[in-house]
N, CA, C, O and CB atoms as a CASP TS submission, in Angstrom:
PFRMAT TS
TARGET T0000
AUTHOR 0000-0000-0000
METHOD Language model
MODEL 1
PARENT N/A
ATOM      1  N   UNK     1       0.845  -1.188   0.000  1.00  0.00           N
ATOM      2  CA  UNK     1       0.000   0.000   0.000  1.00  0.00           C
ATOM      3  C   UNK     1       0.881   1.239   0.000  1.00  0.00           C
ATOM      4  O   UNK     1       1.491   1.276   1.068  1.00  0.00           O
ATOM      5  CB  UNK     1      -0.957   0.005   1.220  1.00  0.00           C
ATOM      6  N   UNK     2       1.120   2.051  -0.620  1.00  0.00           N
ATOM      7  CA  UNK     2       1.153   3.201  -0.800  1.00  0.00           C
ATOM      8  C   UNK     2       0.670   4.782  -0.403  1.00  0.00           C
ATOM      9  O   UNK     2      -0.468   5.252  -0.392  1.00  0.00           O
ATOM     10  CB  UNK     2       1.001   2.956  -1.469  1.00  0.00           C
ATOM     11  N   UNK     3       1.862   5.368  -0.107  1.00  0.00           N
ATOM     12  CA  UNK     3       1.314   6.612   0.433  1.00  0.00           C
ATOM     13  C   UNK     3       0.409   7.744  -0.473  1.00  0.00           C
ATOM     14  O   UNK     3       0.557   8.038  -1.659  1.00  0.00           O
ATOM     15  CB  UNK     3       2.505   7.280   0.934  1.00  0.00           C
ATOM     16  N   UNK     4      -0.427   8.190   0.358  1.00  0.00           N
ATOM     17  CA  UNK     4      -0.940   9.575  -0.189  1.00  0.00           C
ATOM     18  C   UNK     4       0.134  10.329  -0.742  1.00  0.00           C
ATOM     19  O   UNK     4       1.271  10.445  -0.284  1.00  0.00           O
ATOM     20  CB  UNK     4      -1.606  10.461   0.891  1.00  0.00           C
ATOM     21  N   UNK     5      -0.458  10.946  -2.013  1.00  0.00           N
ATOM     22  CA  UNK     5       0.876  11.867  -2.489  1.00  0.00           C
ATOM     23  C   UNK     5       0.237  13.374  -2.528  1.00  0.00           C
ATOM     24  O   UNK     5      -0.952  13.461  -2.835  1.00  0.00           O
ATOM     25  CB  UNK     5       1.582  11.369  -4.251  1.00  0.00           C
ATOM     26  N   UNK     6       0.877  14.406  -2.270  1.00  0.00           N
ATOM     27  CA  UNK     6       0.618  16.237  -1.818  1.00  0.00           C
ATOM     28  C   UNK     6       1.243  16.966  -3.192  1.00  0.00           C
ATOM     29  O   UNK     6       1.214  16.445  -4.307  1.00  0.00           O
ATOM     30  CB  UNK     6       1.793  16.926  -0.041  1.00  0.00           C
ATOM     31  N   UNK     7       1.575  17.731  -3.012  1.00  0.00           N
ATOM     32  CA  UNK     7       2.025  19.079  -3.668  1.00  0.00           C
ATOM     33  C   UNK     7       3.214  19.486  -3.551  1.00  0.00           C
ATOM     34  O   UNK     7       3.916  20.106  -4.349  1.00  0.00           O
ATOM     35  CB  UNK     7       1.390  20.111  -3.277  1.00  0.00           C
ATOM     36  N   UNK     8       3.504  18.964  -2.106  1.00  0.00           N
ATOM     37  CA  UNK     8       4.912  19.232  -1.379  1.00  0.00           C
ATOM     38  C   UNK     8       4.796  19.342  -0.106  1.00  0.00           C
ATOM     39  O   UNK     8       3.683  19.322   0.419  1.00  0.00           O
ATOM     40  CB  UNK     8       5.621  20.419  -1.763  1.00  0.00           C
ATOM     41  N   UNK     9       6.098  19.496   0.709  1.00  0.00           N
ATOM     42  CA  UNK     9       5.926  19.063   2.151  1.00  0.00           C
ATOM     43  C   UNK     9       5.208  20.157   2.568  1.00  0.00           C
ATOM     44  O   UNK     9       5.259  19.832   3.755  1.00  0.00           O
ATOM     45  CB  UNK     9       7.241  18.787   3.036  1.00  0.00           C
ATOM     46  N   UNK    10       4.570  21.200   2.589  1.00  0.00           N
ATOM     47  CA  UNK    10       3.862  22.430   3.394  1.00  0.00           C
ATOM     48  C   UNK    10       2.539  21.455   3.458  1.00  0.00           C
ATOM     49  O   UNK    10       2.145  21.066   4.557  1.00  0.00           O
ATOM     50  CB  UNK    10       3.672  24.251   2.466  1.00  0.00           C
ATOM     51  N   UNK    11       1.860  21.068   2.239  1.00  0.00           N
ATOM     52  CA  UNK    11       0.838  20.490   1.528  1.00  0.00           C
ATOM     53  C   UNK    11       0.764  18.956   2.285  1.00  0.00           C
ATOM     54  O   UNK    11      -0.321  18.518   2.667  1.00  0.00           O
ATOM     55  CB  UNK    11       1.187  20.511  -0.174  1.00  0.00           C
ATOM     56  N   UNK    12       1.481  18.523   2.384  1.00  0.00           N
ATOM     57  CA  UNK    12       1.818  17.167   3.068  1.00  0.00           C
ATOM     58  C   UNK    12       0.990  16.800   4.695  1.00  0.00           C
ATOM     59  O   UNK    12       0.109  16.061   5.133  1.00  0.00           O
ATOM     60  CB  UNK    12       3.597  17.245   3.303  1.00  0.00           C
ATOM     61  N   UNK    13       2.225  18.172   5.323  1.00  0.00           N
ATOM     62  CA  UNK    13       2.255  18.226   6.892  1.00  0.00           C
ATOM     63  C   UNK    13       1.040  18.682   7.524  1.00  0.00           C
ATOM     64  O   UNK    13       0.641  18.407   8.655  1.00  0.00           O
ATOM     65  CB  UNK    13       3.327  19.132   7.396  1.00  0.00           C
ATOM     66  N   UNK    14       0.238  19.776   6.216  1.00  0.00           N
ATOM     67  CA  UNK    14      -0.819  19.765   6.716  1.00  0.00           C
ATOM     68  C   UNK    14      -1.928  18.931   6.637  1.00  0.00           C
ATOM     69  O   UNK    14      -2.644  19.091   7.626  1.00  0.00           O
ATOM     70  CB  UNK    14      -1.063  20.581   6.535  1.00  0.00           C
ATOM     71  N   UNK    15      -2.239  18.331   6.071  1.00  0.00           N
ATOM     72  CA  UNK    15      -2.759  17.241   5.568  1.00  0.00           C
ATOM     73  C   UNK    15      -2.534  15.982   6.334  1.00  0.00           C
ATOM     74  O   UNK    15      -3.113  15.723   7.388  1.00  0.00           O
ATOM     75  CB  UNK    15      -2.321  17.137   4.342  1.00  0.00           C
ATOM     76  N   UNK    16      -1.818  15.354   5.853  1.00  0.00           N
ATOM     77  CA  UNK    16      -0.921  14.480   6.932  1.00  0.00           C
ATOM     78  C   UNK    16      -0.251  14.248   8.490  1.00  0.00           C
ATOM     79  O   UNK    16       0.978  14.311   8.500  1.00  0.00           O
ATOM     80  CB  UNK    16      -0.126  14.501   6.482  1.00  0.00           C
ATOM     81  N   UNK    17      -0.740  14.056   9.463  1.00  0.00           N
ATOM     82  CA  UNK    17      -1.076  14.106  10.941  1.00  0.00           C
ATOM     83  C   UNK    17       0.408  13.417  11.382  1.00  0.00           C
ATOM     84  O   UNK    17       1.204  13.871  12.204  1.00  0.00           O
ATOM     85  CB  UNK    17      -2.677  13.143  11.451  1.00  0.00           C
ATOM     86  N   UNK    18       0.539  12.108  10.533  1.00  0.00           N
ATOM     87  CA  UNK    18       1.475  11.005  10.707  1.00  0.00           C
ATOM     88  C   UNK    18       2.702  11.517  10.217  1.00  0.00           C
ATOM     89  O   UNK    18       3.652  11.230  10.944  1.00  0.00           O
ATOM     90  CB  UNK    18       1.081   9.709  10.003  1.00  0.00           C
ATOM     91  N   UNK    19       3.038  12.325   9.005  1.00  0.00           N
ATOM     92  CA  UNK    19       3.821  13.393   8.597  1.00  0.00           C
ATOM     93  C   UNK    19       4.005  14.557   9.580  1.00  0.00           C
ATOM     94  O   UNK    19       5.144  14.869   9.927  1.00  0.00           O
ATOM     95  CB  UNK    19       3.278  13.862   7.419  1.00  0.00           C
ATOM     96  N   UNK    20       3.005  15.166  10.009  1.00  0.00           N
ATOM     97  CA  UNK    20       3.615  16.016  10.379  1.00  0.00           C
ATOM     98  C   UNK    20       4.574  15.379  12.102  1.00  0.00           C
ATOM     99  O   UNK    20       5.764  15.463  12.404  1.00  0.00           O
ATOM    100  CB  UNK    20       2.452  17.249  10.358  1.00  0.00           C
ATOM    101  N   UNK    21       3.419  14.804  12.844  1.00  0.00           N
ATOM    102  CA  UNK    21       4.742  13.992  14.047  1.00  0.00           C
ATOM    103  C   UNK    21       5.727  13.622  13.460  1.00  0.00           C
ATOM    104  O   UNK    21       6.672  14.127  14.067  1.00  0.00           O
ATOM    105  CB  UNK    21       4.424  12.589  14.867  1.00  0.00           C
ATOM    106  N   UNK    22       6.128  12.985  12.562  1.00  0.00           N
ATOM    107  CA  UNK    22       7.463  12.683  12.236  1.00  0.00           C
ATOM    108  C   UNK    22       8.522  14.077  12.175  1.00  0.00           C
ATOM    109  O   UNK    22       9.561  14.408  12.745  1.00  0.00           O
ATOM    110  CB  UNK    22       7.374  11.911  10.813  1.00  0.00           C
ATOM    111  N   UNK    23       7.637  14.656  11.168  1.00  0.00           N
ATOM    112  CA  UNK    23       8.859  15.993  10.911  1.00  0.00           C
ATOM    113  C   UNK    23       9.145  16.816  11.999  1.00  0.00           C
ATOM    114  O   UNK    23      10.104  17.586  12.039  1.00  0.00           O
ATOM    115  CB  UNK    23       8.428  17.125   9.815  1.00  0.00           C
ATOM    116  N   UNK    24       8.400  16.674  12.796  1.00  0.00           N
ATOM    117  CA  UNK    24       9.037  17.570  14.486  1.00  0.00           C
ATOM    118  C   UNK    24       9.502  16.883  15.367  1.00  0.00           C
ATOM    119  O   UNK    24       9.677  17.135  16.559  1.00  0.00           O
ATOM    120  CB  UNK    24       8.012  18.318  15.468  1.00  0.00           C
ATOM    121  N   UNK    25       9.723  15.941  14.742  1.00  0.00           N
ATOM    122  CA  UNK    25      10.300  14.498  15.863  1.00  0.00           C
ATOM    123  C   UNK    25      11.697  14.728  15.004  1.00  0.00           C
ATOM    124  O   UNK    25      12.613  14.465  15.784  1.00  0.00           O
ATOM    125  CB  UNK    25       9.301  12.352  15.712  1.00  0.00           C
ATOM    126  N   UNK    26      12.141  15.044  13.940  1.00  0.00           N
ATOM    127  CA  UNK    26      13.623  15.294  13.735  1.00  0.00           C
ATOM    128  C   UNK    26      14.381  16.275  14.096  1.00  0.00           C
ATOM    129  O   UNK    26      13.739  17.217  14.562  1.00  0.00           O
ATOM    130  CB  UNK    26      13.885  15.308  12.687  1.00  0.00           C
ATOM    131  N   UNK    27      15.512  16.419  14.060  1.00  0.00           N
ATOM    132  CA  UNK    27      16.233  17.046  14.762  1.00  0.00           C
ATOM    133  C   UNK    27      16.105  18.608  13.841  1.00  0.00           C
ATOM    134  O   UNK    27      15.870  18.388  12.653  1.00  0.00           O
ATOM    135  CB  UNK    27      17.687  16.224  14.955  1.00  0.00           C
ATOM    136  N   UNK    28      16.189  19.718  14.101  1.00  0.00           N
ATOM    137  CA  UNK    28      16.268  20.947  13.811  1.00  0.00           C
ATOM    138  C   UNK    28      16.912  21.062  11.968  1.00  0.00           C
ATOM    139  O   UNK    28      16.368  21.246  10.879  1.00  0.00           O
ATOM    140  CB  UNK    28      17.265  21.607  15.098  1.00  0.00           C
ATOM    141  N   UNK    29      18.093  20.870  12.364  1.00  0.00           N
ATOM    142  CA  UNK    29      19.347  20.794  11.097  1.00  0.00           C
ATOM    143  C   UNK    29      18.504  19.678   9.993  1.00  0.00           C
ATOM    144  O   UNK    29      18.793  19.643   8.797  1.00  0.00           O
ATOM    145  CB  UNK    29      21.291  19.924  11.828  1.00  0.00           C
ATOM    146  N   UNK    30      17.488  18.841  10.577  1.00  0.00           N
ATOM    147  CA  UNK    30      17.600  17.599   9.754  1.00  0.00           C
ATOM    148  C   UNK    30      16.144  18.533   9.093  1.00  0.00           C
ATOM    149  O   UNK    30      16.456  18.851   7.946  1.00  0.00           O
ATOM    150  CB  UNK    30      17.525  15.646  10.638  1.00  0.00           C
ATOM    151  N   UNK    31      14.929  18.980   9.368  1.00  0.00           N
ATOM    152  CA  UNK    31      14.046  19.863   9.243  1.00  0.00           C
ATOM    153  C   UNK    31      14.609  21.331   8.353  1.00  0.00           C
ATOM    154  O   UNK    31      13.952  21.774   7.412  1.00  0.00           O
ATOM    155  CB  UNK    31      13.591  20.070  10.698  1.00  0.00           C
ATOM    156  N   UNK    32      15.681  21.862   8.739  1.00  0.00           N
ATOM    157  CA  UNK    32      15.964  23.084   7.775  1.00  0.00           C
ATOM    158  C   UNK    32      16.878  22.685   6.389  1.00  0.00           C
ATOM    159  O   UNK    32      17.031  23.408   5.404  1.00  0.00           O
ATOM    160  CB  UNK    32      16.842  24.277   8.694  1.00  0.00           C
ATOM    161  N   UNK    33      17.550  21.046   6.649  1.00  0.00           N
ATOM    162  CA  UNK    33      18.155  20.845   5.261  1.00  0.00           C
ATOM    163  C   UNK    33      16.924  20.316   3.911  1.00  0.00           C
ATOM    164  O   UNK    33      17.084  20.443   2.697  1.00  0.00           O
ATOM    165  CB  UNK    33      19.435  19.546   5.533  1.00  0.00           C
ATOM    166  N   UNK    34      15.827  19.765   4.579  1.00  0.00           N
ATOM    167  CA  UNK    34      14.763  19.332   4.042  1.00  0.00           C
ATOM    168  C   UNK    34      14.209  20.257   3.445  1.00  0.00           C
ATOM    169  O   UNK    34      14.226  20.315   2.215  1.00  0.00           O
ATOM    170  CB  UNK    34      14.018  18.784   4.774  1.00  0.00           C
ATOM    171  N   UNK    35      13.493  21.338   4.356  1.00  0.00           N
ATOM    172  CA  UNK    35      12.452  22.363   3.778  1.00  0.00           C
ATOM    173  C   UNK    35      12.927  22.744   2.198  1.00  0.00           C
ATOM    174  O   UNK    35      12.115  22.989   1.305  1.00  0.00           O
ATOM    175  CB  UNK    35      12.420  23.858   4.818  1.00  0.00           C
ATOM    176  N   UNK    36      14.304  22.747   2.032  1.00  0.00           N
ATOM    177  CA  UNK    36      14.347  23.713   0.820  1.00  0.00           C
ATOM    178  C   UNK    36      13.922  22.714  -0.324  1.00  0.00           C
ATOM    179  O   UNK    36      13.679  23.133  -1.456  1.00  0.00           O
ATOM    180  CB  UNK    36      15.951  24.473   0.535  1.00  0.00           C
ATOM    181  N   UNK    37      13.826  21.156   0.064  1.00  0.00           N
ATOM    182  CA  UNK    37      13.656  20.306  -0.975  1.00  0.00           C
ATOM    183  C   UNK    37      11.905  20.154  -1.036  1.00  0.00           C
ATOM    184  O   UNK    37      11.341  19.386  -1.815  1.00  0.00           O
ATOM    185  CB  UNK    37      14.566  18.851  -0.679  1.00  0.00           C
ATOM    186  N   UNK    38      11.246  20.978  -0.129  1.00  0.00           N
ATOM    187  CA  UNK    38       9.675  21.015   0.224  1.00  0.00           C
ATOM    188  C   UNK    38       8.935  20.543  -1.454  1.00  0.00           C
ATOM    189  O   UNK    38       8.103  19.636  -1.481  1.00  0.00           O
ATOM    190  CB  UNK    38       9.121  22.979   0.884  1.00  0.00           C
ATOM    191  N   UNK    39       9.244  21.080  -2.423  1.00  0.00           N
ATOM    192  CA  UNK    39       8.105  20.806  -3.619  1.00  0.00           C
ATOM    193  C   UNK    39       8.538  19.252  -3.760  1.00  0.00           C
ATOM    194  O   UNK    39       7.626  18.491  -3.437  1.00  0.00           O
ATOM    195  CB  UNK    39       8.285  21.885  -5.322  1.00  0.00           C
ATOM    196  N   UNK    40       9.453  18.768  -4.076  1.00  0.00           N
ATOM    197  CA  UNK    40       9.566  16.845  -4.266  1.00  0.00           C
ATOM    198  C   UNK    40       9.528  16.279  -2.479  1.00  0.00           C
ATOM    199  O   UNK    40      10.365  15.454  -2.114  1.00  0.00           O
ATOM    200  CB  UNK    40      11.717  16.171  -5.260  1.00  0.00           C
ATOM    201  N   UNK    41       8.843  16.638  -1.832  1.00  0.00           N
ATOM    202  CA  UNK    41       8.802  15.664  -0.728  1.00  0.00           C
ATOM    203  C   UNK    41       6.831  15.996  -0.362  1.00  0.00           C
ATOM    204  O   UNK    41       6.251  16.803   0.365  1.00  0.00           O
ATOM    205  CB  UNK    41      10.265  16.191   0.828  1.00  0.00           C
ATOM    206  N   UNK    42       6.361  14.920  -1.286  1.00  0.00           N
ATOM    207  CA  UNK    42       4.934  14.703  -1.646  1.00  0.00           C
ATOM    208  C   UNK    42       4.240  13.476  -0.840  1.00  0.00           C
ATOM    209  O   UNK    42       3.043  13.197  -0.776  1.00  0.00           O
ATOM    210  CB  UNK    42       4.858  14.426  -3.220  1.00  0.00           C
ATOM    211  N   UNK    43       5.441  12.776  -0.196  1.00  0.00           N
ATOM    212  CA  UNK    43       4.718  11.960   0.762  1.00  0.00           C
ATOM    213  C   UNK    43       5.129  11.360   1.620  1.00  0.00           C
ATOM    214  O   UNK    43       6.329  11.208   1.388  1.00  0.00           O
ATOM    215  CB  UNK    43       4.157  11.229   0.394  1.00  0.00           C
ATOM    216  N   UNK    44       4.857  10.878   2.555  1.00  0.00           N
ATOM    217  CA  UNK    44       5.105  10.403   3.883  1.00  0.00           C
ATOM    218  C   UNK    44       6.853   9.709   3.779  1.00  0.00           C
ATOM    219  O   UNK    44       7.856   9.973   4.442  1.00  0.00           O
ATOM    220  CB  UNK    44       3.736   9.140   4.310  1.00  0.00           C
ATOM    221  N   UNK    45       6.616   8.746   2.640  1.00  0.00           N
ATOM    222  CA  UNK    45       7.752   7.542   2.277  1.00  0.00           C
ATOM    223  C   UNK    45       8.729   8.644   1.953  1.00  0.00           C
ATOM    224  O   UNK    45       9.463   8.868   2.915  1.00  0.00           O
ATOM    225  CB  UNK    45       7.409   6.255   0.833  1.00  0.00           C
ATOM    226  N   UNK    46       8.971   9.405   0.900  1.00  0.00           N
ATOM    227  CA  UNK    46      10.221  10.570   0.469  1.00  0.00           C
ATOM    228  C   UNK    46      10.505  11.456   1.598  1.00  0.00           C
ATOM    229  O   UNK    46      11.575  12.063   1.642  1.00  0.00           O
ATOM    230  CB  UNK    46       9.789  11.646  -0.839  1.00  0.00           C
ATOM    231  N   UNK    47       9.363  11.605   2.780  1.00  0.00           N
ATOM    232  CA  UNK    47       9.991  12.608   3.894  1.00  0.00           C
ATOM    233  C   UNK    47      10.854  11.529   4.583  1.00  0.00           C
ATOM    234  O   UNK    47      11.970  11.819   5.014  1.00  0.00           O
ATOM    235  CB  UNK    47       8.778  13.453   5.054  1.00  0.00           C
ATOM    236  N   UNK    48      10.273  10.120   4.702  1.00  0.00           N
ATOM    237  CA  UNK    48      11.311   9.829   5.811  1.00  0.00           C
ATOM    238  C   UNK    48      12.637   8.961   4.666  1.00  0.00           C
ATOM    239  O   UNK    48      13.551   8.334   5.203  1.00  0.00           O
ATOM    240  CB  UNK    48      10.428   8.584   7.360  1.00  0.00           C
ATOM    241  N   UNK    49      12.584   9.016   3.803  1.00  0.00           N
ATOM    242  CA  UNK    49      13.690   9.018   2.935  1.00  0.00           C
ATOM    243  C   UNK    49      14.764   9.923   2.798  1.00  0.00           C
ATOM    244  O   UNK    49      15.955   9.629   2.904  1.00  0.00           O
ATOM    245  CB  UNK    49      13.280   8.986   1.934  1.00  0.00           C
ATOM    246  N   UNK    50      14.249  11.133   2.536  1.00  0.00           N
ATOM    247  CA  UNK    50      15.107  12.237   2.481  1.00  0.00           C
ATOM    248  C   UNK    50      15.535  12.374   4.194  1.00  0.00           C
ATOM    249  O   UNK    50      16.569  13.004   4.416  1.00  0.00           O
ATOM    250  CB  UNK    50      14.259  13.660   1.731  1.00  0.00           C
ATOM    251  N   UNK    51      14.964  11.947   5.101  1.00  0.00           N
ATOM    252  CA  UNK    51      15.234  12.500   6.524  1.00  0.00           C
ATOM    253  C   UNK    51      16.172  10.883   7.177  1.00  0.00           C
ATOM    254  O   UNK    51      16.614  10.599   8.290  1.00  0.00           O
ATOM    255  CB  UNK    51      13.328  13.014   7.537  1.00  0.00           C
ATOM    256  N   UNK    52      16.163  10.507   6.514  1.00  0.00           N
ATOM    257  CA  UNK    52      17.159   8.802   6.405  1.00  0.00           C
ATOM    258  C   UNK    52      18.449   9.184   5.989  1.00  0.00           C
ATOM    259  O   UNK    52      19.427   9.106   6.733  1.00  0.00           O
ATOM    260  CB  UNK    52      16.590   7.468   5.064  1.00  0.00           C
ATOM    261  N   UNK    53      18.500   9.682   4.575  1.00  0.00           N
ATOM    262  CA  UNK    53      19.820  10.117   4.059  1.00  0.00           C
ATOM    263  C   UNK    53      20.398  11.053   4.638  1.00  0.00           C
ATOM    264  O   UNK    53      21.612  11.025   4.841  1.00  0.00           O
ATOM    265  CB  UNK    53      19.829  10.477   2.881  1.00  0.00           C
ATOM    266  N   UNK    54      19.655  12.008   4.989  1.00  0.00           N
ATOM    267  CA  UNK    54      20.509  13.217   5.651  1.00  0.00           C
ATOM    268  C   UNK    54      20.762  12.667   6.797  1.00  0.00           C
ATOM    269  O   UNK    54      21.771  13.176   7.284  1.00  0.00           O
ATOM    270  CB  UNK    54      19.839  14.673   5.860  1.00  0.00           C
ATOM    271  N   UNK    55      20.238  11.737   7.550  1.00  0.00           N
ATOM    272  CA  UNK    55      20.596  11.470   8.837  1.00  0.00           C
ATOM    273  C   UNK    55      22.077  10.807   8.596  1.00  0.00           C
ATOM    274  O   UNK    55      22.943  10.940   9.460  1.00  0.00           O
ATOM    275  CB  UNK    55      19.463  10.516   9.606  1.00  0.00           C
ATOM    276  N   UNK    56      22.337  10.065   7.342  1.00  0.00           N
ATOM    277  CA  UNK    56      23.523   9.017   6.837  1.00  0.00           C
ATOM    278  C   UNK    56      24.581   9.979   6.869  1.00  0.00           C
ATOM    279  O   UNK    56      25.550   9.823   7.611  1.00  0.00           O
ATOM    280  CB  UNK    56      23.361   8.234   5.222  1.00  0.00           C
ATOM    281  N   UNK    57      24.413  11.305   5.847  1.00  0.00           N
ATOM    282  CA  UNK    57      25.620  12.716   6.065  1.00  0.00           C
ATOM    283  C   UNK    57      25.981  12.694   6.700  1.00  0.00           C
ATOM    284  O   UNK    57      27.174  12.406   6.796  1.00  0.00           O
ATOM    285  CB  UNK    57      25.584  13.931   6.158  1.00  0.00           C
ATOM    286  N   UNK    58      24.858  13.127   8.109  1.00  0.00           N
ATOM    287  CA  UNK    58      25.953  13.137   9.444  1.00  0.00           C
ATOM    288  C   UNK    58      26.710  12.282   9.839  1.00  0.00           C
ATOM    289  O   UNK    58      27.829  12.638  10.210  1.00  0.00           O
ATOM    290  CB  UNK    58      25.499  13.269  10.540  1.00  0.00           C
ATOM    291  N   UNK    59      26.460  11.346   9.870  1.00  0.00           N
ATOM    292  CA  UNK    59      27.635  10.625  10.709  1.00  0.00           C
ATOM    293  C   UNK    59      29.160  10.573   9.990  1.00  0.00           C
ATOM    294  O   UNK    59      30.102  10.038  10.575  1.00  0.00           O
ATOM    295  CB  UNK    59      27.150   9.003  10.969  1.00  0.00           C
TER
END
């Protein structure tokens, strides 16, 4: 099953309840490297994808 897909993450988080707990459950840095990628992060699976990889950078 497959996620709902948005517009982009503004479109997402509001919409999306389960999205948005996740995205304030990451760390600050991991939330401001994301936002700028906001129009391709359309659903639940690509936020915690993109918030997977960036977590991989850091270390």
């Amino acid at each position: 099953m497959g996620f709902p897909k948005y517009s982009g993450l503004a479109e997402l988080l509001k919409h999306d309840e389960e999205a948005l707990h996740f995205f304030e459950g990451l760390p600050m840095e991991v939330r401001d490297r994301i936002a700028p990628k906001g129009r391709s992060v359309d659903s639940l699976e690509k936020l915690k994808d993109f918030a997977e990889a960036l977590g991989e950078d850091r270390q």
